[in-house]
C-alpha positions as CSV (number, residue, x, y, z in Angstrom):
1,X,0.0,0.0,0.0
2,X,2.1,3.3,-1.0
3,X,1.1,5.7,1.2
4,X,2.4,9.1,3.0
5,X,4.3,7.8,6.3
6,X,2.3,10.0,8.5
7,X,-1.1,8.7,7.3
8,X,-3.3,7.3,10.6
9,X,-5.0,3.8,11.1
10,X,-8.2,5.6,9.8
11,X,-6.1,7.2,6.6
12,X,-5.1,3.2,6.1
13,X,-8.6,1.8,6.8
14,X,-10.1,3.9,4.0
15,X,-7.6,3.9,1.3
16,X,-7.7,0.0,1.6
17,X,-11.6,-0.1,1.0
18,X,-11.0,2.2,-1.6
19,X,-8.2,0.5,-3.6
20,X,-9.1,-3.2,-2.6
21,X,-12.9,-2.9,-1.8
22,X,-11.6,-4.5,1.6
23,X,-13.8,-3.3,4.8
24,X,-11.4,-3.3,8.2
25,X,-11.5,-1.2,11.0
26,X,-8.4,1.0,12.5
27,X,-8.1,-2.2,15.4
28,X,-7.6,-4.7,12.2
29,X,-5.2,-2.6,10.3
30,X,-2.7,-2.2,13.5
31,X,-2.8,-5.8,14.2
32,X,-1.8,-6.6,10.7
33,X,1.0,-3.7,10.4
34,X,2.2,-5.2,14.0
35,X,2.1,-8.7,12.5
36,X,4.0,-8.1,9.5
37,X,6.9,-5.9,11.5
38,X,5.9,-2.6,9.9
39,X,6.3,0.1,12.4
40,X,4.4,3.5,11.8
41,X,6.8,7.1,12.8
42,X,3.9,9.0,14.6
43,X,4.4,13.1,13.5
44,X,5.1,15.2,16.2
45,X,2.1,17.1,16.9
46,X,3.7,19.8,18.9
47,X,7.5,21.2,19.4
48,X,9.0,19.6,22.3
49,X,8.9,21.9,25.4
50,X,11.9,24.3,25.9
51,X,12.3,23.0,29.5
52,X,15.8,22.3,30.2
53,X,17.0,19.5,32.6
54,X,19.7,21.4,35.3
């Protein structure tokens, strides 16, 4: 499935019923990345916090 690397579970879900005509919730699609070894970079939704460790 090409895809951008910070689609979601949900993203996934629909573009596989598109393309394939395959129904499968968010749930099913993790397990089946997780089975397979694919691992998913989550996008940093916010900067990290400029609190510094003394």
């Amino acid at each position: 499935m090409a895809t951008s690397s910070d689609a979601t579970l949900d993203d996934l879900a629909v573009q596989l019923a598109r393309r394939d005509h395959i129904v499968a919730s968010r749930h099913t699609v993790g397990r089946a990345l997780r089975r397979l070894n694919i691992t998913r970079k989550k996008k940093r939704s916010t900067q990290p916090s400029a609190t510094r460790k003394m």
